[in-house]
C-alpha angles and dihedrals in degrees: 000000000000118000100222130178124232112197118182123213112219106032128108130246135274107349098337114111100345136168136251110211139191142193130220131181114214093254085070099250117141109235103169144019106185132161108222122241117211096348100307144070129196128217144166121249149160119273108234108032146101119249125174112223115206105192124177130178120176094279104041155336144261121211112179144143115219128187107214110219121162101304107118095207119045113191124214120182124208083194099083087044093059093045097050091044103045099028110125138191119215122194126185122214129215136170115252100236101022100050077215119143104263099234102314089000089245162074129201122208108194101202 
């Protein structure tokens, strides 16, 4: 057993906006349920193997697997979740020889 650090990019301090977490195996079976503090938590795992991490915080989610080597710390962001889940496209339309807003004047595209 290797004692490992998980921090997590995008949550608050102390207990504002922090993060349940829990560890799987790749079998499937639930070793830990942990709420991070500060931004971390620290655990105990086997060198070697696949685990798949679930973290949410009120805003979003991690799903990830993660192989633990030798690294004492592992680093997970909810930045690029909550890019990838709110990011939005806005076209204006126009008509093409009026130069006049086509109904509202535009179409929104939620990524």
């Amino acid at each position: 057993m290797k004692k490992i650090k998980i921090k997590f990019l995008g949550l608050g301090y102390f207990d504002v906006n922090q993060a349940i977490v829990d560890i799987y195996d790749m079998k499937g079976a639930h070793l830990y349920h942990k709420i991070t503090n500060n931004n971390e938590i620290c655990l105990y795992l086997e060198e070697r193997n696949i685990y798949r991490i679930i973290a949410n915080n009120n805003y979003n989610f991690i799903t990830k697997t993660f192989y633990v080597k030798n690294d004492d710390v592992y680093i997970f962001s909810f930045y690029n979740n909550i890019l990838d889940n709110t990011s939005t496209v806005t076209f204006l339309l126009k008509d093409y020889f009026y130069n006049m807003p086509i109904m509202k004047g535009e179409i929104i595209l939620n990524g």
